[in-house]
N, C-alpha and C positions, 0 to 999 in steps of 0.2 A: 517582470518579463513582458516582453510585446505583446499587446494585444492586435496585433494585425495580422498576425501568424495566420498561415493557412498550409496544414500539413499535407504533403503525399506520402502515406505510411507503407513504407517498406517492413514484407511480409513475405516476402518471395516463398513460397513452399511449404509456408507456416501459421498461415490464417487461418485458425480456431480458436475454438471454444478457451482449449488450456494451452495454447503451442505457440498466441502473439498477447500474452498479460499487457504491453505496454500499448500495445497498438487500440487491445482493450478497452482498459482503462481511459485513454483517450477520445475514444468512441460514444461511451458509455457519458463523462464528464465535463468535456469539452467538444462536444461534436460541430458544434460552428464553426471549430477551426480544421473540419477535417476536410479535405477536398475530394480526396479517393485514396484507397488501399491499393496496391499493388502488389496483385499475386496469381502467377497465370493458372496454376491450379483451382481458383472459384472464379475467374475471370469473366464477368457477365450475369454476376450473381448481386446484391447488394449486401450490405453493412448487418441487416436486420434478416437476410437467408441464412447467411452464415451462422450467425451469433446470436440473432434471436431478440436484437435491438439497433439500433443504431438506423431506424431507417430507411431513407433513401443512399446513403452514401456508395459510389458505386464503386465494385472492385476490378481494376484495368489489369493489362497484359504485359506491359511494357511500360517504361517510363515515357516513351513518347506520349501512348496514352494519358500517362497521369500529368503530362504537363497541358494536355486540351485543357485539364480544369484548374488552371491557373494557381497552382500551389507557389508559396512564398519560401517554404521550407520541407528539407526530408526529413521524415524522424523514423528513427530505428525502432522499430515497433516490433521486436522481442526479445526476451529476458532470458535467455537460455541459458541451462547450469555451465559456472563458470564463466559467462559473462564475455564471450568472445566471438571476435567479428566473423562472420564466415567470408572464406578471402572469394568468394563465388561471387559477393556481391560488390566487390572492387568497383566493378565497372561502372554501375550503376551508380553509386557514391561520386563518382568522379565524372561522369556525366550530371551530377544535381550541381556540383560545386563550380563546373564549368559554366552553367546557367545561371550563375546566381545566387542559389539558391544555398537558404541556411543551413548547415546541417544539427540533428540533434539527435543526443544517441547517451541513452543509459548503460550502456555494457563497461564492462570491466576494461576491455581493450581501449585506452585513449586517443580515440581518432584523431583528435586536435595535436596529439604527438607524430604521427604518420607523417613524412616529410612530402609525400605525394599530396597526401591529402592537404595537408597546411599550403604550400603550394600554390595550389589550385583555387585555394577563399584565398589568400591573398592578392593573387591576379585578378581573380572577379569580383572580391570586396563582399565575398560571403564571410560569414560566422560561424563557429562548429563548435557549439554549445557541449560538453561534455557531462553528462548531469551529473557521470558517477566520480568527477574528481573530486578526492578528500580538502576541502581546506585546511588552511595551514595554522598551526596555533593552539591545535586541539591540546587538551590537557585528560589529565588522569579522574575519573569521579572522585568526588570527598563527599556527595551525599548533600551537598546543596539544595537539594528539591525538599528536604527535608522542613527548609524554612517557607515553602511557597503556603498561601493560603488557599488556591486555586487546587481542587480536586482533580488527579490524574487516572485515566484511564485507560489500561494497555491494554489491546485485542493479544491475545496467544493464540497458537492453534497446535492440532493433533498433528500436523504435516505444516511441508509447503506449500506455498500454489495451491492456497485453500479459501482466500476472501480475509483475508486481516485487514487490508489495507479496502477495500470494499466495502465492508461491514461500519469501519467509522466514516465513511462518508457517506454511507446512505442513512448513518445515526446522525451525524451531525444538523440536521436541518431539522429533526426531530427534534432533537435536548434545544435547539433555538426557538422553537415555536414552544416549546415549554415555558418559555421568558428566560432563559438561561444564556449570558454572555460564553462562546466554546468557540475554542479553536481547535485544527487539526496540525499535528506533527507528523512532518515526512520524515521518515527516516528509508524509504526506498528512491531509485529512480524514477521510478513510476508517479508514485506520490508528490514529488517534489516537481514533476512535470504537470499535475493539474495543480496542486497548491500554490506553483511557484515561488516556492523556497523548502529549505529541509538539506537535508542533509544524508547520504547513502552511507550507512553505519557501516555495510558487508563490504566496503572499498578503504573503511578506516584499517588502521592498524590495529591488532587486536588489545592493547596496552589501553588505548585508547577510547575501544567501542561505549564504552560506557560514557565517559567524561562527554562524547557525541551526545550520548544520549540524554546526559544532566544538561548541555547547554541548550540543544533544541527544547527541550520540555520547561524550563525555566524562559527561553525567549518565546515558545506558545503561550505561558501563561500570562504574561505581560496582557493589563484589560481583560481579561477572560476569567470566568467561572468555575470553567472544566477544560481541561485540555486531555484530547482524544489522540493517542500516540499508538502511530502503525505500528501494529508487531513486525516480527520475521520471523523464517522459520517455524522452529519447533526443538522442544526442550530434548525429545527424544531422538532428532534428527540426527543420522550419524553426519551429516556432513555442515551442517549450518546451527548447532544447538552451541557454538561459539558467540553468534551474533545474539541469537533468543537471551540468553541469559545475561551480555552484558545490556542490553536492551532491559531487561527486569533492572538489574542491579542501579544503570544509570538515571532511568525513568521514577524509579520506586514507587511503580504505580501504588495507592490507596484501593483500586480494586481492578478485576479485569473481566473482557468478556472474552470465552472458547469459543472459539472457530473450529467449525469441523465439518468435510464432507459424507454424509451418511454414507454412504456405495462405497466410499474408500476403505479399504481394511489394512493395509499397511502402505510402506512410506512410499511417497512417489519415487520411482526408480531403486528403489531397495525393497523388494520384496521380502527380504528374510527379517525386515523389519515389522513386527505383527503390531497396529495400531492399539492402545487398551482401550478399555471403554470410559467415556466420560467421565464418568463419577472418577475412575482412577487416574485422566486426567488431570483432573479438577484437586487431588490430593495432590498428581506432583506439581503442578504448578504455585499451589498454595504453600508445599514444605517448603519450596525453593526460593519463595519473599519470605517468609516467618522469619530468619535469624535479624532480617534486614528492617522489615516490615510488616505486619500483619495487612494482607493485600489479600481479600476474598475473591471469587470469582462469581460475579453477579449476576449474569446472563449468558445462555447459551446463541451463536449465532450462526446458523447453517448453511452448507452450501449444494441447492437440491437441482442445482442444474439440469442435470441426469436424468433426473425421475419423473415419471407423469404428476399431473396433481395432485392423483389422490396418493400415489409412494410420498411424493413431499409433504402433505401434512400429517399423512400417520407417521412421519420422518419426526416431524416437529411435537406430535405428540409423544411420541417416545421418548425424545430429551426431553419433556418436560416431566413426566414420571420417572424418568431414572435420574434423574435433578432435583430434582422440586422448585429447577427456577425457570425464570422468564424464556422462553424458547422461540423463536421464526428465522424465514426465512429473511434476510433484511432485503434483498433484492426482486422474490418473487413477490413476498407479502408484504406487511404494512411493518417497517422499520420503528414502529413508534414503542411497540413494548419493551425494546432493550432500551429506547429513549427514559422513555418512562421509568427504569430501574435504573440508569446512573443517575436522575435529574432526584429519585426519591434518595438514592445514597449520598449524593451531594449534601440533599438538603437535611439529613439526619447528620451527617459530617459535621456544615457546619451548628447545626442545633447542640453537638455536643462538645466542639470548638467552647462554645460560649458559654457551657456550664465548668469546663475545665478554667477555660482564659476570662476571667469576668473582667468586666470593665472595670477602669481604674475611679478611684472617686476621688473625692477633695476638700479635706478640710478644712 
């Protein structure tokens, strides 16, 4: 993907904490490429008022504004259930494409299909990057991961929109200064916009979700050690525990880490949904690889946003007594002790690799 990209993040009404994930994400991972937000509701505020990093980045009022600061490209910077465009911001889309300017947009809705919008980059010789089309070709799992040598790691979580896709990239640089070769697999929009490449499993077909998920984790493991595979969802989600599970099935992680926000007690947007607790997380996650896999879940990774300091580490100290495993924050605190427990699972992995597979000898 271009690295010359320089985004004005379209936010219109919906700049926070949990309300612009992609514009997030963006902020947070590639912030060099961010020019300014747009959203006249924080307008006048910066990157790091709002969210609490990211900052200088400023948030304008208007796209006139966001174009003083010389953006290359618009990116649709949020993920809202459902994944659809709001026809509000028409205009504004169609003023970026009139300028030039690229567009790029994870939502379900394919802007690049929009005959106004297509249009409009073609007269001006813009682009409209669609991160969440499915390519074509996908096939069904057969369990192929099954022969990789390379250790997988799938983040799950209690909910959505809780830090799965978060959690292995703030581990990822960790398990590398371990001495460990790791890559990360997108299987979100989001993800696939800072990794640049991956794949958006929740736009596959569902026949398919899995076989997504065998090929990307097979093309991460390619020179790598460990490959770190974005969850989705949630196993108990009424509305997305479609994606979580062919995501297990396809992936067939070796082991996983729970993602959970303490303060949350049931599902976002479904309240009659009552969240369990860890530990009985930790069981359904674990029955639902056994037939497939025996797949542990090795660390807990949380998400304490919300909470003053000292709520977030009595937070983190509680997962670790009601666990007994590795627990932090990956974002407020030091990412290194969930590093530290896939890089020793690895390395017990393969220690036991090579008392089962012994080398061949030669008479």
């Amino acid at each position: 993907m271009a690295q010359s990209r320089r985004f004005l993040i379209l936010a219109e009404g919906s700049f926070g904490p949990l309300s612009s994930k992609t514009a997030n994400a963006c902020i947070r991972y590639v912030p060099d490429e961010v020019a300014a937000v747009l959203d006249s509701g924080t307008a006048g505020r910066t990157a790091q008022d709002v969210l609490g990093f990211g900052g200088n980045i400023p948030v304008v009022a208007s796209f006139a504004a966001g174009m003083a600061h010389k953006p290359t490209a618009l990116l649709i910077g949020i993920a809202p259930a459902g994944g659809q465009f709001p026809d509000a911001w028409r205009s504004i889309v169609g003023d970026a494409l009139r300028a030039g300017l690229d567009l790029w947009s994870g939502l379900h809705t394919v802007l690049g299909d929009d005959r106004e919008f297509a249009a409009l980059a073609a007269a001006s010789g813009a682009t409209i990057r669609d991160l969440r089309r499915a390519p074509t070709g996908l096939d069904v799992a057969s369990g192929r991961v099954r022969d990789l040598e390379a250790t997988v790691v799938l983040t799950v979580g209690t909910d959505c929109n809780i830090g799965k896709m978060t959690a292995q990239l703030q581990v990822q640089s960790s398990v590398r200064q371990l001495g460990h070769r790791v890559n990360f697999a997108a299987t979100g929009q989001t993800g696939i916009l800072v990794e640049g490449r991956g794949i958006a499993v929740d736009a596959v077909i569902a026949d398919f979700i899995a076989g997504a998920a065998e090929s990307l984790t097979i093309e991460a493991a390619e020179q790598a050690d460990i490959v770190l595979v974005e969850g989705q969802g949630s196993i108990i989600h009424p509305a997305y525990s479609g994606v979580t599970l062919g995501l297990m099935h396809g992936a067939l992680p070796h082991a996983m880490v729970l993602c959970a926000q303490p303060s949350r007690t049931t599902i976002h947007r479904n309240p009659w949904v009552q969240i369990p607790s860890l530990s009985e997380m930790i069981r359904l996650y674990e029955s639902a690889m056994e037939p497939l896999r025996p797949s542990p879940v090795i660390a807990i990774a949380l998400n304490t946003f919300d909470l003053d300091d000292r709520e977030a580490r009595e937070a983190v100290e509680r997962a670790r007594a009601e666990t007994g495993l590795p627990a932090t924050d990956p974002v407020r605190f030091e990412p290194l002790v969930i590093g530290e427990a896939i890089a020793a699972f690895h390395v017990e992995r393969m220690a036991e690799r090579k008392v089962l597979i012994p080398p061949a000898t030669f008479g």
